[in-house]
C-alpha positions as CSV (number, residue, x, y, z in Angstrom):
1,X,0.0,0.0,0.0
2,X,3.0,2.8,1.1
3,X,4.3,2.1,-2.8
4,X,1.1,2.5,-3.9
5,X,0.6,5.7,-2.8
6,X,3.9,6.6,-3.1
7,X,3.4,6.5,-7.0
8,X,0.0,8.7,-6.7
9,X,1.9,11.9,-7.3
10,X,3.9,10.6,-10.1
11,X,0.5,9.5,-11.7
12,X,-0.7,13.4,-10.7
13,X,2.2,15.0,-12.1
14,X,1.1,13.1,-15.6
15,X,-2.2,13.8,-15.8
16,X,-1.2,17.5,-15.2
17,X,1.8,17.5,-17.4
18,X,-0.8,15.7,-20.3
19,X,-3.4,18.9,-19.2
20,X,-0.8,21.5,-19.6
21,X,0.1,19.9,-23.1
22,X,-3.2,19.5,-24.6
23,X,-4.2,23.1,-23.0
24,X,-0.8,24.4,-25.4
25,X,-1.7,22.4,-28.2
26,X,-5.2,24.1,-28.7
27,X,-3.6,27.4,-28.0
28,X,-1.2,26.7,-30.6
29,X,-4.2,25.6,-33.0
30,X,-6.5,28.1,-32.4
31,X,-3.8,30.9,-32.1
32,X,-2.7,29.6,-35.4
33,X,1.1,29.5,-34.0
34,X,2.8,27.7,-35.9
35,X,1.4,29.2,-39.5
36,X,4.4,31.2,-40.9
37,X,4.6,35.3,-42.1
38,X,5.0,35.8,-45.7
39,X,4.9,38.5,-48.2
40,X,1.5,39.1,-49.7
41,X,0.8,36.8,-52.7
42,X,0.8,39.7,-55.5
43,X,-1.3,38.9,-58.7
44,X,-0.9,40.9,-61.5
45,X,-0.3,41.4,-65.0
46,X,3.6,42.2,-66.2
47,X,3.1,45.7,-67.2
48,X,5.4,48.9,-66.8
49,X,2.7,49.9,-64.4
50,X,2.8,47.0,-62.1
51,X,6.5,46.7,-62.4
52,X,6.6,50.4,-60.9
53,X,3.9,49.8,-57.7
54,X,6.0,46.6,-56.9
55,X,9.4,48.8,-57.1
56,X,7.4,51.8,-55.5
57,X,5.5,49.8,-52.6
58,X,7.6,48.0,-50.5
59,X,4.1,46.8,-48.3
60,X,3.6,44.8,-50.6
61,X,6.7,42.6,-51.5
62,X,8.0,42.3,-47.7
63,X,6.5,40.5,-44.8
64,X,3.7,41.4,-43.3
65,X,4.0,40.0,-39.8
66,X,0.9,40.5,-37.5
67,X,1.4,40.7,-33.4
68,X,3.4,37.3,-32.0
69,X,0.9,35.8,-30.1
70,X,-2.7,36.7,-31.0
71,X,-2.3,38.4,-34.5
72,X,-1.9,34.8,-36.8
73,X,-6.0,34.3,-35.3
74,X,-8.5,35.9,-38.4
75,X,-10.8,35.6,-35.4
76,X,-9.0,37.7,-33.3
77,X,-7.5,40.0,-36.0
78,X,-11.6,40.6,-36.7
79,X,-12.9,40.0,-33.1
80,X,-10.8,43.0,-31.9
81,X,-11.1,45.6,-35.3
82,X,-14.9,44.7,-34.5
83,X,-14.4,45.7,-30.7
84,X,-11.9,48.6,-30.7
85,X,-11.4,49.4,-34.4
86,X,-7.5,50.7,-34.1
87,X,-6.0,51.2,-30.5
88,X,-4.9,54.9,-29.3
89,X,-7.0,56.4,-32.2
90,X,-6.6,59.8,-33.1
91,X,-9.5,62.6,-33.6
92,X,-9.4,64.0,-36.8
93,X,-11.3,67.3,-37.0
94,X,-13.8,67.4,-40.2
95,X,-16.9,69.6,-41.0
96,X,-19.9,67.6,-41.7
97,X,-21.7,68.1,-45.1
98,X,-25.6,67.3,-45.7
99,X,-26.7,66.5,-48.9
100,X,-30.4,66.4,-49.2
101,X,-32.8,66.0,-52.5
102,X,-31.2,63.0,-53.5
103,X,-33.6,60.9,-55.5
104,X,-36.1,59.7,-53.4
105,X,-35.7,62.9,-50.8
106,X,-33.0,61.1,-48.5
107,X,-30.5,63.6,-47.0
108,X,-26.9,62.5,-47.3
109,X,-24.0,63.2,-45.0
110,X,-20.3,62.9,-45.4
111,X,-17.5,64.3,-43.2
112,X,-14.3,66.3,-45.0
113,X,-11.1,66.5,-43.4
114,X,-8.4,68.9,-45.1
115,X,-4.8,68.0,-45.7
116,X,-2.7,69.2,-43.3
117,X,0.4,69.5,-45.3
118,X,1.2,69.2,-49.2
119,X,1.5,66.2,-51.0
120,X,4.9,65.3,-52.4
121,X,3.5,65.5,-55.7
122,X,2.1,69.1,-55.1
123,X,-0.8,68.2,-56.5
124,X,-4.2,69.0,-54.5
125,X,-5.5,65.1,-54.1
126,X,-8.5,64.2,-52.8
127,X,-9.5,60.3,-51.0
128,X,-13.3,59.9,-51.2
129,X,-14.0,56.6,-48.7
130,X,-16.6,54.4,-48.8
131,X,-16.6,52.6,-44.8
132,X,-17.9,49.0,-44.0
133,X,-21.3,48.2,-43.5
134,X,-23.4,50.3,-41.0
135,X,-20.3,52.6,-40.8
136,X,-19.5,56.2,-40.4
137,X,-16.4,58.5,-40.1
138,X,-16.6,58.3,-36.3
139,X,-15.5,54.8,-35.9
140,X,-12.2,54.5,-34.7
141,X,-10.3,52.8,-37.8
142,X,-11.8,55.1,-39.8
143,X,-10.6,58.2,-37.8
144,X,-6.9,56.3,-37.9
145,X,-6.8,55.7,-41.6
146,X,-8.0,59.7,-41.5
147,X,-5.4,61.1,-39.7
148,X,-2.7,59.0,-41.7
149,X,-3.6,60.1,-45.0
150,X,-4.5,63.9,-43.6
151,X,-0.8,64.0,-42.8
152,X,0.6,62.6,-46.3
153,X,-0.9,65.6,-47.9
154,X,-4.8,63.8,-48.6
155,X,-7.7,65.2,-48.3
156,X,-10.2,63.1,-46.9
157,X,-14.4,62.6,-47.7
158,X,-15.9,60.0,-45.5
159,X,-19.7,59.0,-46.7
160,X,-21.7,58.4,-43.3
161,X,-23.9,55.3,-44.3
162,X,-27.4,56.0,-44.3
163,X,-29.2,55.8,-41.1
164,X,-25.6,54.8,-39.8
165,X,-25.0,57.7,-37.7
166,X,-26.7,57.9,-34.1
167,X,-29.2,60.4,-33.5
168,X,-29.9,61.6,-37.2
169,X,-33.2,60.9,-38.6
170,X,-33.9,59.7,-42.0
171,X,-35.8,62.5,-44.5
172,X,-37.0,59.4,-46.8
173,X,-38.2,56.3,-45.9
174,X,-34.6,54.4,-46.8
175,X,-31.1,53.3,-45.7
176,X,-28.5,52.4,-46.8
177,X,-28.0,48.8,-48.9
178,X,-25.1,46.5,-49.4
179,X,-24.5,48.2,-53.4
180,X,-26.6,51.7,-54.0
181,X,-24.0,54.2,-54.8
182,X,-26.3,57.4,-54.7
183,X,-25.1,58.5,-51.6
184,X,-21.6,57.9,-52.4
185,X,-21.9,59.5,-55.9
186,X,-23.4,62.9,-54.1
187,X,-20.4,63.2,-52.0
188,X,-17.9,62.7,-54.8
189,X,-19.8,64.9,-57.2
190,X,-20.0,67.8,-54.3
191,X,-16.0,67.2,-54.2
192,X,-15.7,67.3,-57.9
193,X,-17.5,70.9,-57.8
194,X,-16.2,72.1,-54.4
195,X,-12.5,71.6,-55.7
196,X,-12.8,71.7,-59.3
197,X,-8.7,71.1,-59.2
198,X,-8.7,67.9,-57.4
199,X,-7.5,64.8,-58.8
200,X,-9.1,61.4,-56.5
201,X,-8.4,58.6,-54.8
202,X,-11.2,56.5,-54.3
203,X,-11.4,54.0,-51.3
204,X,-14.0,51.3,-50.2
205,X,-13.3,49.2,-47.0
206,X,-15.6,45.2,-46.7
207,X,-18.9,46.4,-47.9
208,X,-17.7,49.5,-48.8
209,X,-15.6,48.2,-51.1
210,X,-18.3,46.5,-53.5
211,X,-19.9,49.9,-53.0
212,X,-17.1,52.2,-54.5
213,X,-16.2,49.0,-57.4
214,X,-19.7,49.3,-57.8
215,X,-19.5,53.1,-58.5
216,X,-16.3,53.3,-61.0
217,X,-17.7,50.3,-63.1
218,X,-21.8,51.7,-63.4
219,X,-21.0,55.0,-65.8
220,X,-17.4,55.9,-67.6
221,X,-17.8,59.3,-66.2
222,X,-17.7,58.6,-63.0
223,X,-14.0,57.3,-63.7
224,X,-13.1,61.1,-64.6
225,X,-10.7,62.8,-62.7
226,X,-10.0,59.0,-60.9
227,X,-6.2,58.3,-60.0
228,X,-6.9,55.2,-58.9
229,X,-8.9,52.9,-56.8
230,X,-8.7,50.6,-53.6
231,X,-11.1,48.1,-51.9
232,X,-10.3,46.1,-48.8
233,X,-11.6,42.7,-47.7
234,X,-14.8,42.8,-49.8
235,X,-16.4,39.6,-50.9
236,X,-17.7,40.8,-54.9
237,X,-20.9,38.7,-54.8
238,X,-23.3,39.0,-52.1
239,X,-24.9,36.2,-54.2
240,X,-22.5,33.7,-53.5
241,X,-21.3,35.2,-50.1
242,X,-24.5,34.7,-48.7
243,X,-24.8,30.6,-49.5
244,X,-21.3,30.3,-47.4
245,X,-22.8,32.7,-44.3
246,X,-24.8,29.7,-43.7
247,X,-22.1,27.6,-43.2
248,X,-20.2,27.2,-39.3
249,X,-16.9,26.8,-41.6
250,X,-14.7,29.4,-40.3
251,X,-17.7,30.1,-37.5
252,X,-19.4,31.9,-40.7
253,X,-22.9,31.3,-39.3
254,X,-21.6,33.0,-35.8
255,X,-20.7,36.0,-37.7
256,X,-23.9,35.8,-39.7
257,X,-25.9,36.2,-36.3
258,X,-23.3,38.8,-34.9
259,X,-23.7,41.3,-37.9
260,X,-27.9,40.2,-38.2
261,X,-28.3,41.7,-34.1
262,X,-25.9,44.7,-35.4
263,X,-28.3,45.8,-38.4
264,X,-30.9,45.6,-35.9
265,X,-29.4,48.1,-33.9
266,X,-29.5,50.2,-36.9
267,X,-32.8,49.6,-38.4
268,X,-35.1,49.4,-35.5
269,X,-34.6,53.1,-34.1
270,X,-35.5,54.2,-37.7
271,X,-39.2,52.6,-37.3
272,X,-41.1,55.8,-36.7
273,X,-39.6,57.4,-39.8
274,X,-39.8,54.0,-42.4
275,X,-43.0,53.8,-41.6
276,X,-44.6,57.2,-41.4
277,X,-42.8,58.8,-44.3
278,X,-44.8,58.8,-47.7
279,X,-44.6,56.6,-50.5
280,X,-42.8,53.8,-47.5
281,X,-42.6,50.4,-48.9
282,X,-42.0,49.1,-45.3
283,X,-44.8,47.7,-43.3
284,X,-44.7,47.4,-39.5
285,X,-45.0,43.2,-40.4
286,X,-41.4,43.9,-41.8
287,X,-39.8,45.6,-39.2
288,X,-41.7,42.8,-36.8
289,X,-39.3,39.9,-39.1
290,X,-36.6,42.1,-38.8
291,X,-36.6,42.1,-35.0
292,X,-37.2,38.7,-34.8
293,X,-34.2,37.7,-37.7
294,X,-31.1,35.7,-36.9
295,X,-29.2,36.6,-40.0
296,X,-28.6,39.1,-42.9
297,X,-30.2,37.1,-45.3
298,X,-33.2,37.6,-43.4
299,X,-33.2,41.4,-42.6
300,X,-32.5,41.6,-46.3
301,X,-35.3,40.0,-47.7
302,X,-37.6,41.9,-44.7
303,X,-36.7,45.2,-45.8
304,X,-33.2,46.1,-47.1
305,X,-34.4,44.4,-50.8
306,X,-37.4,46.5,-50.2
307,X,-36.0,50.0,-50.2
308,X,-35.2,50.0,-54.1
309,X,-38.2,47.2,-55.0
310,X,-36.3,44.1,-55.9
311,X,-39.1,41.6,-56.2
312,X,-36.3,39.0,-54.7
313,X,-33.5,38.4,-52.7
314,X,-31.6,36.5,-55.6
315,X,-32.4,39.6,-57.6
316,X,-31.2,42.2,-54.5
317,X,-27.9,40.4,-54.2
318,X,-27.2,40.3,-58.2
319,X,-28.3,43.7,-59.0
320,X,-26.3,44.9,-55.8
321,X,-23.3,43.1,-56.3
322,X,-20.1,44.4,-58.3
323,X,-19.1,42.0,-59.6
324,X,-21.2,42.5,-62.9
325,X,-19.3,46.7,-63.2
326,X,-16.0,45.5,-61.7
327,X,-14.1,44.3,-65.1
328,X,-15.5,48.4,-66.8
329,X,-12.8,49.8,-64.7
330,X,-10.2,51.2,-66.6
331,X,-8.3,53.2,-63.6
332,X,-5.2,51.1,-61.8
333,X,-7.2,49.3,-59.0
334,X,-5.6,47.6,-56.1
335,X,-8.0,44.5,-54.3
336,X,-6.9,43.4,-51.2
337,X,-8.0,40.8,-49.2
338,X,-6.6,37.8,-46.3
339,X,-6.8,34.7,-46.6
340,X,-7.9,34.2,-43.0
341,X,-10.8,36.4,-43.3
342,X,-13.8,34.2,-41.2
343,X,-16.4,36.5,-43.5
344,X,-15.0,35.9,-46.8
345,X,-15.0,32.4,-48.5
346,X,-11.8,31.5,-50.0
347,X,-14.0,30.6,-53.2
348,X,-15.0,34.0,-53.6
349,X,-11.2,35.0,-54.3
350,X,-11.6,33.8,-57.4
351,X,-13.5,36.7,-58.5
352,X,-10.2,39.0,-58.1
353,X,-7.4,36.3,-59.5
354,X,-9.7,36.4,-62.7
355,X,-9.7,39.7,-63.0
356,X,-6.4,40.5,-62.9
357,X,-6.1,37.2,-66.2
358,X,-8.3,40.2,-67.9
359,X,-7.2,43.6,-66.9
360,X,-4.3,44.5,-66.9
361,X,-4.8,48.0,-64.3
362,X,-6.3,45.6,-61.4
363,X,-3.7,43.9,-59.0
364,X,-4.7,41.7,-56.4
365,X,-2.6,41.8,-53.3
366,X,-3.9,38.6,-50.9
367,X,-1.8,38.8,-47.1
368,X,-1.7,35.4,-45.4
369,X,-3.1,36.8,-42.1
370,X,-5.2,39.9,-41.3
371,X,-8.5,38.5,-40.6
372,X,-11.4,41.0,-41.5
373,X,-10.5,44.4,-41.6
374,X,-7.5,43.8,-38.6
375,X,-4.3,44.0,-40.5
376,X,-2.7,44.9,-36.9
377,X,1.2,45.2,-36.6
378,X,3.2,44.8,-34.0
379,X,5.3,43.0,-31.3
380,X,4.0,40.6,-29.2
381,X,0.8,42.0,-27.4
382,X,0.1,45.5,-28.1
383,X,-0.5,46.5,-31.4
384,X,0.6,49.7,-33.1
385,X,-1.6,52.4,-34.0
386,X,-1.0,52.1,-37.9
387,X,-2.4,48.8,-39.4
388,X,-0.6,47.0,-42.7
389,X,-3.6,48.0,-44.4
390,X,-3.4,52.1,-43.4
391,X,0.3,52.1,-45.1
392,X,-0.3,49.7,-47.8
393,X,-3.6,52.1,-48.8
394,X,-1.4,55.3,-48.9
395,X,2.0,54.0,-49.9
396,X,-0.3,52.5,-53.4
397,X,-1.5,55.8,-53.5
398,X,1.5,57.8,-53.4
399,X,2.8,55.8,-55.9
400,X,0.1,56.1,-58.8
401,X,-0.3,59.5,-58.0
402,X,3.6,59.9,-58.8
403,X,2.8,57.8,-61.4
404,X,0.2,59.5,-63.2
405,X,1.9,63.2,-62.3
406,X,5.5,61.7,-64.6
407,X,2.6,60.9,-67.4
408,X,0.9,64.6,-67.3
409,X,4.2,65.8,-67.7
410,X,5.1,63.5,-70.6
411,X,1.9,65.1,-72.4
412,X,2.1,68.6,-71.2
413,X,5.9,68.4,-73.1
414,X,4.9,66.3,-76.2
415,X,1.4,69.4,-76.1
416,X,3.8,72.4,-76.1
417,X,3.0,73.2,-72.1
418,X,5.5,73.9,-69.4
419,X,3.3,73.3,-66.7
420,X,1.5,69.8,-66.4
421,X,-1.2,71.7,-63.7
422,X,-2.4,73.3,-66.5
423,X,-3.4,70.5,-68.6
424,X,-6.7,68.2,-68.5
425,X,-7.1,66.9,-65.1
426,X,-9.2,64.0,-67.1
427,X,-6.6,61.4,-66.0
428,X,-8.4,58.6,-67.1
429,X,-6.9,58.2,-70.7
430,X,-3.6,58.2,-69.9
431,X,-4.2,55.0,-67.8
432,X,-3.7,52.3,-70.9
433,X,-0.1,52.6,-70.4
């Protein structure tokens, strides 16, 4: 019996060493450990263009290397840019802009921030943004992306989604949907007369994204004056996206639930004003499935479909989706996107590498880690204040509007000009090259 019990601790001190191990070996799983930092996977075309924004932008041709020990997790790269945004955010200081008598009577709203110093091209340059869904320009990676780009000599536009902001009542009975562009399109065409000099930079971040691709692909003039364009972690068919938000791959179905109670948030305090403003095409029975629905699909087929009368949901998604304006971009555009994202399906990737077989102005740049919208740098806890995705955005930019300045001059030379600020600001035909 004494030897016995004399190996009791032994057999202790196993189970607790086996504990300990299988308690490090999820931890190494779920934390994603062991997966190694690489450069972005770059996929382009061989032009004298792409051969320049690979010379030009070191982002992306080095390593992008997220936080040790929490930043190789999508989920956690997404859990905490859903959560805090950006840490020790800055506070930009804009004046807010209303644009009413838009189609249907809805009042817009954008911020505008000035640049607070030139840009190295000297050349007044103007980012128009397009934020995530049921975003605004007071959400904190918003206000960081700002604040970066206000100090590189850009001037900033940030579209407040409609109905987004708290405390603002709507003027027609309508938000804001996953692929209208009229609110977007007001803002950039107040820039476009406010600064008749300005040359733009046109930026769409996850749903914002298909929104602004949307935008550049639905009329050639809308192209005009267009350095170049950027979207980040979008999914370019709601169509297909929403088949894989069903599935608990990647905890997709989680997310689907998460985002569902978020557009609640939005949409209920509007009820009053859906309802009670003329010509509504939302009944209270709608807003009664919307408080009672569990995913986007549902809300969207409640009321968001409603807003612009797509008998369907099929027919919402399709219509709504970019994916059929995308390839009439002629203006460089760079898609990026991580290949941990939980909210976009690897298969929808394929929507981007086929592009780029096509058009030779579209690059797709695909990190190995970032999750959705995270992109965090950093050591081994703490993240910086400055995601991948903040530089990679502005150092792209710098270097088409470098770019396109060396072609103006080319032309203003071969015209007879000495000045290239005096010829056409129509940039877009000197993109072919």
């Amino acid at each position: 019996h004494a030897a016995g019990l004399q190996e009791l601790p032994a057999v202790f001190d196993g189970v607790k060493l086996a504990a300990v191990a299988t308690v490090l070996y999820i931890l190494v799983r779920c934390l994603n450990l062991m997966s190694p930092t690489a450069p972005p996977e770059i996929v382009y075309q061989d032009t004298l263009l792409s051969r320049y924004l690979l010379k030009s932008c070191p982002m992306l041709t080095k390593e992008y290397i997220p936080p040790l020990l929490w930043g190789k997790s999508g989920h956690l790269q997404t859990a905490l840019y859903g959560k805090m945004g950006r840490v020790n955010t800055p506070t930009p200081h804009g004046v807010r802009k209303f644009l009413p008598m838009l189609q249907d009577g809805a009042t817009a709203t954008f911020d505008l921030f000035e640049a607070l110093g030139d840009h190295s091209t000297g050349d007044d340059i103007t980012m128009v943004i397009c934020p995530g869904i049921g975003n605004h320009s007071e959400k904190n990676y918003i206000r960081t992306f700002v604040d970066y780009s206000q100090q590189q000599g850009y001037r900033c536009a940030v579209l407040n989604h409609l109905g987004a902001l708290p405390n603002m009542e709507l003027t027609s009975p309508r938000m804001f949907t996953c692929g209208c562009t009229w609110e977007f399109a007001a803002m950039v065409g107040y820039i476009r007369r406010a600064f008749p000099q300005t040359l733009l930079v046109v930026v769409g971040f996850s749903l914002g994204g298909n929104i602004v691709c949307k935008y550049l692909g639905e009329n050639r003039s809308n192209q005009e004056r267009v350095l170049c364009g950027v979207s980040v972690c979008q999914g370019y068919s709601a169509l297909r996206a929403q088949e894989t938000f069903f599935q608990w791959d990647q905890c997709r179905r989680l997310y689907n639930f998460v985002l569902a109670n978020s557009m609640k948030k939005l949409i209920l305090p509007h009820r009053d004003s859906l309802l009670s403003l003329n010509s509504s095409s939302i009944a209270d029975a709608d807003l009664s499935r919307v408080s009672a629905a569990t995913s986007l699909m549902q809300i969207d087929d409640s009321i968001m479909r409603k807003f612009h009368g797509y008998s369907s949901l099929n027919e919402y998604y399709e219509k709504e989706s970019c994916v059929h304006y995308i390839h009439k971009i002629t203006v460089p555009l760079l898609l990026v996107n991580s290949l941990d994202d939980p909210l976009v399906h690897p298969s929808l990737l394929a929507v981007p590498r086929s592009l780029t077989e096509k058009m030779p102005n579209v690059m797709f740049a695909l990190t190995q880690h970032g999750g959705h919208m995270g992109f965090f740098e950093g050591a081994v806890l703490l993240p910086q204040r400055l995601s991948w995705m903040d530089k990679a955005i502005v150092e792209y930019a710098d270097a088409i509007c470098h770019w396109e300045k060396k072609k103006r001059w080319s032309l203003c030379e071969r015209s007879g000009h000495g000045d290239a600020n005096v010829c056409s600001l129509n940039t877009e035909a000197t993109h072919s090259g």
